[in-house]
TORTORFI-963661 format. One record per residue (C-alpha): residue number from 1; x, y, z. Coordinates in steps of 0.1 Angstrom, whole numbers. Example, Ala and Ser with C-alpha at 12.3 -4.5 7.8 and 13.67 -1.06 7.14 Angstrom:
2
<r seq="1" east="123" north="-45" up="78"/>
<r seq="2" east="137" north="-11" up="71"/>
***
This chain:
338
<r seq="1" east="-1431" north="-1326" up="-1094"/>
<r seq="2" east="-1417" north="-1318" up="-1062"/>
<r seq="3" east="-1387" north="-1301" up="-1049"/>
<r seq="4" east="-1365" north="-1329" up="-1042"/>
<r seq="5" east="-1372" north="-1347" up="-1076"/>
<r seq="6" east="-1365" north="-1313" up="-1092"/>
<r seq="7" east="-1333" north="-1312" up="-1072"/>
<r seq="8" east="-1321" north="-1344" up="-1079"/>
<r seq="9" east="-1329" north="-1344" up="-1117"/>
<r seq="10" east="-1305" north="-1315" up="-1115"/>
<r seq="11" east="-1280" north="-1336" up="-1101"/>
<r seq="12" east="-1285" north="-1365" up="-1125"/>
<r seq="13" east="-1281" north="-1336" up="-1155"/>
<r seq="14" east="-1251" north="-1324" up="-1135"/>
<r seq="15" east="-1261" north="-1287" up="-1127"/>
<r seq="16" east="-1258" north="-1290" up="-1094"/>
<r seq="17" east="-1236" north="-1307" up="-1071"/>
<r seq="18" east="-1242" north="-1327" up="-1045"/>
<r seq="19" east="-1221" north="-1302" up="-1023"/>
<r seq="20" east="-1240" north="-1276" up="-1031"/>
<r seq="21" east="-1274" north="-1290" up="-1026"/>
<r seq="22" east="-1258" north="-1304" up="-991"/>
<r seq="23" east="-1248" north="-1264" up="-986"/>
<r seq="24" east="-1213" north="-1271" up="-981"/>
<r seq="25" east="-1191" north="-1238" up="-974"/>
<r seq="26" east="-1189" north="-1214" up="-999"/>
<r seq="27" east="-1154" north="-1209" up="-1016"/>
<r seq="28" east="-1167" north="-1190" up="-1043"/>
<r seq="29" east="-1157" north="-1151" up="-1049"/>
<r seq="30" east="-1176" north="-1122" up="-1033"/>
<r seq="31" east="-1202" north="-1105" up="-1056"/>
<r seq="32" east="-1231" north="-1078" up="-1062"/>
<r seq="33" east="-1256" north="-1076" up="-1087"/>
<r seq="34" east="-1287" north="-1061" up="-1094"/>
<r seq="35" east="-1329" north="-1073" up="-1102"/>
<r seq="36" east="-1352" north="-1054" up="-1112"/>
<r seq="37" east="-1389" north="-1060" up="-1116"/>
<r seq="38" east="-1422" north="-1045" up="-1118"/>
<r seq="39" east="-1443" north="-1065" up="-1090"/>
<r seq="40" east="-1460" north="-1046" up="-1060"/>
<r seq="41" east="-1451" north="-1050" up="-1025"/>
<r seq="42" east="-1470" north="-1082" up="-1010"/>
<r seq="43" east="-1469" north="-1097" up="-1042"/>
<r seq="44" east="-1461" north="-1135" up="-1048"/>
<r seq="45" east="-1443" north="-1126" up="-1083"/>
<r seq="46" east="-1426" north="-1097" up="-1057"/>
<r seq="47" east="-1422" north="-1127" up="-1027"/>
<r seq="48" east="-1404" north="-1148" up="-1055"/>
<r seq="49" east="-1377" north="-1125" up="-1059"/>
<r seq="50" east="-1371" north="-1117" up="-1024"/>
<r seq="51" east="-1370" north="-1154" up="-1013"/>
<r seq="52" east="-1344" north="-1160" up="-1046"/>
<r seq="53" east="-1319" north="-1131" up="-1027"/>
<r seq="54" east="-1320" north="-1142" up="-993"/>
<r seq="55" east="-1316" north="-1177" up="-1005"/>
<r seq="56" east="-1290" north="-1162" up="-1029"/>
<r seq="57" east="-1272" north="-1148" up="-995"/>
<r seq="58" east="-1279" north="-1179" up="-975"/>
<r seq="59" east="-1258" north="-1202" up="-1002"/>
<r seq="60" east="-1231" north="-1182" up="-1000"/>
<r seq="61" east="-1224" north="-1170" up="-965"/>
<r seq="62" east="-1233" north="-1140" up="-973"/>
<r seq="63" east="-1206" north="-1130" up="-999"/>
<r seq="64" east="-1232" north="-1128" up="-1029"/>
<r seq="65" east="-1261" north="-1100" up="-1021"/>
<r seq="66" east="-1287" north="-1096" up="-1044"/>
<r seq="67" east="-1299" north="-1059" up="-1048"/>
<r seq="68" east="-1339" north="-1062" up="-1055"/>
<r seq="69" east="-1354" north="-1035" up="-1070"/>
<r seq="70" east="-1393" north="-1040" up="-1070"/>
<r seq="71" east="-1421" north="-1021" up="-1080"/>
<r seq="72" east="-1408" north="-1006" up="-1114"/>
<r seq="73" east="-1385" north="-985" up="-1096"/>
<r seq="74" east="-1362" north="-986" up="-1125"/>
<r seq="75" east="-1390" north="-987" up="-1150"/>
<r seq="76" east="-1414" north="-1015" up="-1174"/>
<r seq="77" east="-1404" north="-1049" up="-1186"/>
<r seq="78" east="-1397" north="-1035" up="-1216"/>
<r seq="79" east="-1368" north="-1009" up="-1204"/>
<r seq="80" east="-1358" north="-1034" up="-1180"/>
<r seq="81" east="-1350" north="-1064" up="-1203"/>
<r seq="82" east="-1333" north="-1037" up="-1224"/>
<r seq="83" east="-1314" north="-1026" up="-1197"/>
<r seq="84" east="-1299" north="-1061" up="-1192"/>
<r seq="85" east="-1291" north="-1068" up="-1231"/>
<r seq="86" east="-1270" north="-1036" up="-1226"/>
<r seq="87" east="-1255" north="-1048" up="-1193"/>
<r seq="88" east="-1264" north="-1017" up="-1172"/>
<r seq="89" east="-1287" north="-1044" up="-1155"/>
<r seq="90" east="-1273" north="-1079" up="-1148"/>
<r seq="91" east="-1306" north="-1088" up="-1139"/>
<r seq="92" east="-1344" north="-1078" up="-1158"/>
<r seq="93" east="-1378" north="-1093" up="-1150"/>
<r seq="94" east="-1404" north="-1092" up="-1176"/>
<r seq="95" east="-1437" north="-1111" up="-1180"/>
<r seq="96" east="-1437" north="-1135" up="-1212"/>
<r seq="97" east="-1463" north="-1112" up="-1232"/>
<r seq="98" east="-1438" north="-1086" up="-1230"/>
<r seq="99" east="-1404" north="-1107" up="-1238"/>
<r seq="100" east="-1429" north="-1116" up="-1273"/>
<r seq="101" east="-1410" north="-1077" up="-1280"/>
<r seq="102" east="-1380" north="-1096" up="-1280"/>
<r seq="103" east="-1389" north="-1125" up="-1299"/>
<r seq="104" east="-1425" north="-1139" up="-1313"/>
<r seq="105" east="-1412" north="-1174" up="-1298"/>
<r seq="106" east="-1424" north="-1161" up="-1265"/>
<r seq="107" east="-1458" north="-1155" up="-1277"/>
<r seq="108" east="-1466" north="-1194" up="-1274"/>
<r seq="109" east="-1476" north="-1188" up="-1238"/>
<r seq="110" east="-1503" north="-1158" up="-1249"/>
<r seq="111" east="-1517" north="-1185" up="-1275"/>
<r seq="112" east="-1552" north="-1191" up="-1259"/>
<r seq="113" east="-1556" north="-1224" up="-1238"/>
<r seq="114" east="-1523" north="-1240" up="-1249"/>
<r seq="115" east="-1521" north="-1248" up="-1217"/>
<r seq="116" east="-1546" north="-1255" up="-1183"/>
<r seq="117" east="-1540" north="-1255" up="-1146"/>
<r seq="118" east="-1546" north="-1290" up="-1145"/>
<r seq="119" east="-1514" north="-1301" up="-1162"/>
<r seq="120" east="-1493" north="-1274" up="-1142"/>
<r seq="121" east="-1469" north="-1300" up="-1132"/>
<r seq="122" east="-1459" north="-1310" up="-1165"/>
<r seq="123" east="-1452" north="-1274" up="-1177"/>
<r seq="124" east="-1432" north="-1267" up="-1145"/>
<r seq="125" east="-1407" north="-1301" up="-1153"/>
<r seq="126" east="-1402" north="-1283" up="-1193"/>
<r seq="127" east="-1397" north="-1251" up="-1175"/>
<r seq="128" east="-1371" north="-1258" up="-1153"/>
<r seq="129" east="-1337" north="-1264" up="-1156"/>
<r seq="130" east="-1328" north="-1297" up="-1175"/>
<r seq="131" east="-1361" north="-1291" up="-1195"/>
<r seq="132" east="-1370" north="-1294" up="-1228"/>
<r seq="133" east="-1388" north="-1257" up="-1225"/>
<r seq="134" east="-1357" north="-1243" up="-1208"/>
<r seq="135" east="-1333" north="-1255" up="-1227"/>
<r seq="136" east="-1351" north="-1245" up="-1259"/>
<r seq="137" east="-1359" north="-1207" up="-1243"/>
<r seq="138" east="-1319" north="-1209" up="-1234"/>
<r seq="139" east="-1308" north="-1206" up="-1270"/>
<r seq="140" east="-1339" north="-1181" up="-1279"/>
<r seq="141" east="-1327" north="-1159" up="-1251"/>
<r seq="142" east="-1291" north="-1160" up="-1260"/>
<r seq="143" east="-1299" north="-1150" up="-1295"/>
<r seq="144" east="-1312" north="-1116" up="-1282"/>
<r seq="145" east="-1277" north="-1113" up="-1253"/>
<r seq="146" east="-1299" north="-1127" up="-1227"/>
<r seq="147" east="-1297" north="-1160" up="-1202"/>
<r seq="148" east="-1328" north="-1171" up="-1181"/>
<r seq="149" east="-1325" north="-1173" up="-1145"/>
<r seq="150" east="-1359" north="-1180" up="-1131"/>
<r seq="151" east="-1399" north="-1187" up="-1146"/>
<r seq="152" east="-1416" north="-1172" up="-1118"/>
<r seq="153" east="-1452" north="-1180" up="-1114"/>
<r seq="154" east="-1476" north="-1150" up="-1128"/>
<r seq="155" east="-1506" north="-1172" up="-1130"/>
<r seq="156" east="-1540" north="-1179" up="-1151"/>
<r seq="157" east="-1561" north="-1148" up="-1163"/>
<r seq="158" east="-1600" north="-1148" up="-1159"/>
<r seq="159" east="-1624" north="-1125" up="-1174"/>
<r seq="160" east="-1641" north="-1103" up="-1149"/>
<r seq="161" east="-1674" north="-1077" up="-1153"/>
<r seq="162" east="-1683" north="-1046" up="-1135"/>
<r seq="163" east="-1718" north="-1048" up="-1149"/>
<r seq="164" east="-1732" north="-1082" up="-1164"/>
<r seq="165" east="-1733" north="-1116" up="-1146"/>
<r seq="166" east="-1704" north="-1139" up="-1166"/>
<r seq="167" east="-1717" north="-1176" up="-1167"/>
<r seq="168" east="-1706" north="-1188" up="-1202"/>
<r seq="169" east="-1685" north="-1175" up="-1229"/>
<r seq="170" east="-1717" north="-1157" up="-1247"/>
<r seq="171" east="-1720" north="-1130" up="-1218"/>
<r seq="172" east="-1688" north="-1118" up="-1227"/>
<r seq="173" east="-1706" north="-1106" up="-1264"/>
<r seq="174" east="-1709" north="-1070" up="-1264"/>
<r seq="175" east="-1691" north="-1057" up="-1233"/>
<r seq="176" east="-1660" north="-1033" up="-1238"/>
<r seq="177" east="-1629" north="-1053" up="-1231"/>
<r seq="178" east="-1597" north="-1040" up="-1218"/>
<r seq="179" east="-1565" north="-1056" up="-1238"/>
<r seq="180" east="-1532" north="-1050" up="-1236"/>
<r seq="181" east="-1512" north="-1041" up="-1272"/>
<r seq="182" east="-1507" north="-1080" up="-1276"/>
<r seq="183" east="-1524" north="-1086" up="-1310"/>
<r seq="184" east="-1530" north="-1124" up="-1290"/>
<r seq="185" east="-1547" north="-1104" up="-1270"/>
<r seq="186" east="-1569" north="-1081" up="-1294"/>
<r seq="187" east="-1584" north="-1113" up="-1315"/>
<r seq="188" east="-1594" north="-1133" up="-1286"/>
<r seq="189" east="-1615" north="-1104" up="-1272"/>
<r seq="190" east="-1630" north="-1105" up="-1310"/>
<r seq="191" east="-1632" north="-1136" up="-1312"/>
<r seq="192" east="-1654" north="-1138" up="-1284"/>
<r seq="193" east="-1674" north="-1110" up="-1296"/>
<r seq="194" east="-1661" north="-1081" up="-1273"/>
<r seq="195" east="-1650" north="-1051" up="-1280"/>
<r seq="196" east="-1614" north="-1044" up="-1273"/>
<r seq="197" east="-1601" north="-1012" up="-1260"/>
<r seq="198" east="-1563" north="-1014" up="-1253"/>
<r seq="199" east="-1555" north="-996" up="-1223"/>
<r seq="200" east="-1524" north="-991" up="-1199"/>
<r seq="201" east="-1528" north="-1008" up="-1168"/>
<r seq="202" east="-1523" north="-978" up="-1145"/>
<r seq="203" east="-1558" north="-965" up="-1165"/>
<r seq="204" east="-1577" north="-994" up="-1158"/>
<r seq="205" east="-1593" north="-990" up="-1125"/>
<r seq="206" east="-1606" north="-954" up="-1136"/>
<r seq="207" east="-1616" north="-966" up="-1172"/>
<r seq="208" east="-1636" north="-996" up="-1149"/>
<r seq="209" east="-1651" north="-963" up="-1129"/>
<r seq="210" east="-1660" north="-943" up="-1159"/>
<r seq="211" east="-1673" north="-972" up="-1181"/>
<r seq="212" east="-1648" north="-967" up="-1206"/>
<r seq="213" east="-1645" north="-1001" up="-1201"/>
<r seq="214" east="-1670" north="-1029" up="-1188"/>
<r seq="215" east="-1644" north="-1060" up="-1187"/>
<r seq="216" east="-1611" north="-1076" up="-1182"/>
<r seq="217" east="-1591" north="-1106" up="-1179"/>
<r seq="218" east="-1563" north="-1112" up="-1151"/>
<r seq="219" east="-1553" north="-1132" up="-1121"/>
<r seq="220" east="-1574" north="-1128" up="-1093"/>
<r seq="221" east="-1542" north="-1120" up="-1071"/>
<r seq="222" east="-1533" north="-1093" up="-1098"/>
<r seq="223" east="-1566" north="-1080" up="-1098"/>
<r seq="224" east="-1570" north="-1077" up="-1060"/>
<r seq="225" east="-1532" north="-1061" up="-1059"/>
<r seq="226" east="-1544" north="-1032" up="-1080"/>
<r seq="227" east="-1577" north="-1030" up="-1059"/>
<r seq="228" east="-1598" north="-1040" up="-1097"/>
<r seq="229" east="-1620" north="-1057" up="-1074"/>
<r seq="230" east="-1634" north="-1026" up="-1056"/>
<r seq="231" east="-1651" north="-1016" up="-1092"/>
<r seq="232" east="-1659" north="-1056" up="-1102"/>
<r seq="233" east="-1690" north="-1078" up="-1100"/>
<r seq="234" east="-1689" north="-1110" up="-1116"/>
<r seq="235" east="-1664" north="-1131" up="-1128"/>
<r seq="236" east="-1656" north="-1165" up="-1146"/>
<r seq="237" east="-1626" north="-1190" up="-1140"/>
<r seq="238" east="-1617" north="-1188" up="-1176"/>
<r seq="239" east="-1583" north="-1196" up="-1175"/>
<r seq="240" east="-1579" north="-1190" up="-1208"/>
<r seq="241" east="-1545" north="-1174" up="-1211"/>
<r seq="242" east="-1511" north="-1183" up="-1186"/>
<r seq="243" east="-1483" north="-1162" up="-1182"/>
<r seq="244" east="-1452" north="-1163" up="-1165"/>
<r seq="245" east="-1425" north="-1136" up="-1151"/>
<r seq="246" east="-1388" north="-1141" up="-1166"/>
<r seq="247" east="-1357" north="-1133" up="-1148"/>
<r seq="248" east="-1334" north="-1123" up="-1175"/>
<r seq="249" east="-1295" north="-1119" up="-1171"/>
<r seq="250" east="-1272" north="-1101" up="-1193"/>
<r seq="251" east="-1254" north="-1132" up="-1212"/>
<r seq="252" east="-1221" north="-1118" up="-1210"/>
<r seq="253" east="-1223" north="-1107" up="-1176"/>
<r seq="254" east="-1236" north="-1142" up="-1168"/>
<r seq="255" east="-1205" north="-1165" up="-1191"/>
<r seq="256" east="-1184" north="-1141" up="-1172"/>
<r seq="257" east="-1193" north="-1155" up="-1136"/>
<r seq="258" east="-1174" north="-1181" up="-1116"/>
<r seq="259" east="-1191" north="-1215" up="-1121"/>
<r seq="260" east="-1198" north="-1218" up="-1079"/>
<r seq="261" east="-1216" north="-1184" up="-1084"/>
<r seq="262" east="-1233" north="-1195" up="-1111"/>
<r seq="263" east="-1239" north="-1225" up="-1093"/>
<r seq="264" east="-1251" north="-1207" up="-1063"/>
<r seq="265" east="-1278" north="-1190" up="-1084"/>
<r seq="266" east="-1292" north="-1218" up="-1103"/>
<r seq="267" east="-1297" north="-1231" up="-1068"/>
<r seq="268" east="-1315" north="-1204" up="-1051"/>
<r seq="269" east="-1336" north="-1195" up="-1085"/>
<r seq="270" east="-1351" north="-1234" up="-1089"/>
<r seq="271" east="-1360" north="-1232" up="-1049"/>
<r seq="272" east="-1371" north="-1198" up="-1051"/>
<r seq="273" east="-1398" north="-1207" up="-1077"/>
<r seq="274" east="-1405" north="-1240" up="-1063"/>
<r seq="275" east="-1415" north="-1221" up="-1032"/>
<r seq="276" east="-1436" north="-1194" up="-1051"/>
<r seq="277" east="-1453" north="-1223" up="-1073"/>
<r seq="278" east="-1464" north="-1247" up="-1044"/>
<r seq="279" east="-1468" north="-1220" up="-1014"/>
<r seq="280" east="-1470" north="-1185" up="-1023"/>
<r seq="281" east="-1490" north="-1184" up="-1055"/>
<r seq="282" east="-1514" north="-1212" up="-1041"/>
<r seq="283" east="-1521" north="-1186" up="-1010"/>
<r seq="284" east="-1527" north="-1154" up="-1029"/>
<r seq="285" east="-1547" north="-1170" up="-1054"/>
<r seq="286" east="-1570" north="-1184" up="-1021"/>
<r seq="287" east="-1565" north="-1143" up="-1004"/>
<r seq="288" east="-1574" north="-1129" up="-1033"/>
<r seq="289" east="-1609" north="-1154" up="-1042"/>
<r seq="290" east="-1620" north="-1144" up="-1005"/>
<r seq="291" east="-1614" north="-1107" up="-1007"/>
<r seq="292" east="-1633" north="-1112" up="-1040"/>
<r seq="293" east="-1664" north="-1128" up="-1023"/>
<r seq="294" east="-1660" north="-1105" up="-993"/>
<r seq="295" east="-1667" north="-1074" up="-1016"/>
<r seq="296" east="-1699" north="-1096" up="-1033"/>
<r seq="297" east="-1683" north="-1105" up="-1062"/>
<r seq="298" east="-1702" north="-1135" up="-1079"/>
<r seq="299" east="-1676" north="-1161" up="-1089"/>
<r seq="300" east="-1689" north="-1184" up="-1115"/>
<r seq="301" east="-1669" north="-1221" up="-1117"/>
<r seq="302" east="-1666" north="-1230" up="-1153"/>
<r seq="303" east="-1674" north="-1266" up="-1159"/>
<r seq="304" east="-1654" north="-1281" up="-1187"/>
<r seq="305" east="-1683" north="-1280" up="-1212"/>
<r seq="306" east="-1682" north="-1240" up="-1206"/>
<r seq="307" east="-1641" north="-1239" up="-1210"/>
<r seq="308" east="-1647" north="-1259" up="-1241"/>
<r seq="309" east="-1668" north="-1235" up="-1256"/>
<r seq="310" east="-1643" north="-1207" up="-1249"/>
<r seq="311" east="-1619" north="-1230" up="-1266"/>
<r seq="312" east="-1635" north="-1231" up="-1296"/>
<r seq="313" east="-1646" north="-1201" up="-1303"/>
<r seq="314" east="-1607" north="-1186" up="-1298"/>
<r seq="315" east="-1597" north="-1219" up="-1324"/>
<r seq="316" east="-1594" north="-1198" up="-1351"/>
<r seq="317" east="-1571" north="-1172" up="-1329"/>
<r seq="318" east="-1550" north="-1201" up="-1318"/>
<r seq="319" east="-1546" north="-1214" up="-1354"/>
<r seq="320" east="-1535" north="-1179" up="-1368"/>
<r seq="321" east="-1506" north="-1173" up="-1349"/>
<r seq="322" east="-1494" north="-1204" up="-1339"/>
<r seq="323" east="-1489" north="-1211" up="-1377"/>
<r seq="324" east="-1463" north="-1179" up="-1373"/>
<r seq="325" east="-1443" north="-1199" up="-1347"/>
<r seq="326" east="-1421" north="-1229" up="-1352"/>
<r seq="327" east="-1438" north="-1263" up="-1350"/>
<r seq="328" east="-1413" north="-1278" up="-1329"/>
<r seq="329" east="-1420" north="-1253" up="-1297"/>
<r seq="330" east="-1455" north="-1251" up="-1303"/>
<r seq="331" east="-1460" north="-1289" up="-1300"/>
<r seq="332" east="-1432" north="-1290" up="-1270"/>
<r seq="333" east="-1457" north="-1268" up="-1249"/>
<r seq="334" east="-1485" north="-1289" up="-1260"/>
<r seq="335" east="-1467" north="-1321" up="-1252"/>
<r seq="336" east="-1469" north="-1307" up="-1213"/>
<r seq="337" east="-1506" north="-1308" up="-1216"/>
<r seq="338" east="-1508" north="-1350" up="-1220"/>
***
């Protein structure tokens, strides 16, 4: 869907005003507030936020800035959503595996191939304001003293080699696969006959050197960020796990604001990740596939007979812990994929 159906769908569902989307003058009060998240410079989780501030400041002549603190400067997802559930943050960014610390509900999205980049659009209509994923990830989040601001784009993981050619799920058996603590995470790597070795991600690119490790699976852009790639040699569009980045507000913090900043945000937040979605993730993903091929990296296209076969081999995975999940949300995020 694009921008200006998102827009006016917000304006149907009353969210936004016409005046606002029309950027009349902004009457609202004067404000600062802090974000925090853990992206590197250049980016597009790290572009996302940025654009969401200037817009922020744009919308409201300037009397509403938007302190971004990038880079884990003020530490990991983890301490940063905590920081905004006490309120010493009005704003934390974490990735959807990590919120699943929060609650288990946000472990739907680790749940393998419960969702494919073919049916993107759908999953960005539930996502954003006015959707059924939203609003149902509204009242999860203000269980726990949090309110979502923005779903930035993280992207599709792929499994990658630094040793052995990846054309088909089987080539995965037998090679030493880096995981993070998700227990997702940990049974999909079995289940496709790996051997996981959970590993912090600043350890990764020397446990790639060392052979500690043989594999791993991540975005191409996050992989080329954290220069992965100079160690890699094959790799497989898997797809077979989507994540997301969550900008979380401190509830109270956020019932506390005046409706035209709130408004103001909403705003700036839905074109913010409308940009990242259809511009800036679309170009690093394309940056990052060339510097890939530039460093003779064989990138192997899975046809949907190979992505089925990924699929069911991680069935029983699926099955396991969506049964731990709530019916209704798993079948909301599958109702995206129609």
């Amino acid at each position: 869907m694009k921008p200006a159906t998102y827009l006016s769908g917000l304006i149907a569902l009353g969210l936004l005003s016409l005046s606002s989307i029309t950027h009349a003058e902004y009457t609202g009060p004067a404000l600062k507030f802090k974000l925090a998240h853990t992206a590197p410079p250049g980016n597009h989780i790290t572009g996302a936020y940025q654009k969401f501030a200037e817009l922020v400041a744009e919308k409201s002549d300037k009397k509403i800035q938007v302190q971004v603190f990038p880079n884990a400067v003020l530490g990991s997802d983890r301490v940063l959503v905590e920081g905004a559930q006490r309120g010493s943050l009005e704003i934390g960014v974490s990735s959807t595996p990590n919120l699943a610390n929060f609650s288990n509900q946000f472990q739907v999205f680790d749940l393998p191939y419960i969702t494919s980049p073919e049916k993107q659009e759908q999953l960005y209509e539930a996502m954003n304001p006015g959707g059924s994923l939203h609003t149902y990830f509204e009242g999860v989040a203000n269980k726990i003293g949090l309110h979502p601001i923005m779903y930035a784009e993280y992207g599709y993981r792929h499994f990658v080699s630094a040793n052995k050619p990846l054309n088909k799920a089987a080539d995965l058996a037998g090679l030493k696969m880096r995981t993070t603590d998700s227990p997702v995470e940990v049974e999909v790597a079995k289940a496709l006959h790996t051997n996981p070795a959970p590993i912090a991600w600043g350890e990764v690119y020397t446990a790639l050197q060392q052979g500690t490790i043989d594999a791993e699976g991540n975005t191409f852009p996050h992989l080329a960020g954290a220069k992965h790639h100079e160690t890699l040699k094959y790799a497989i569009t898997s797809a077979h796990n989507y994540g997301m980045q969550v900008a979380m507000a401190n509830k109270k913090w956020w019932d506390s604001l005046d409706p035209a900043v709130q408004a103001v945000i909403q705003e700036a937040a839905l074109e913010a990740v409308t940009y990242q979605r259809e511009t800036l993730y679309p170009a690093n993903e394309k940056k990052a596939r060339a510097e890939f091929e530039e460093l003779g990296i064989k990138i192997h296209d899975a046809t949907p007979e190979e992505i089925e076969e990924f699929k069911q081999l991680t069935q029983p995975v699926f099955d396991t812990y969506a049964a731990q999940l709530p019916a209704e949300l798993v079948k909301m995020v599958q109702d995206t994929q129609k």
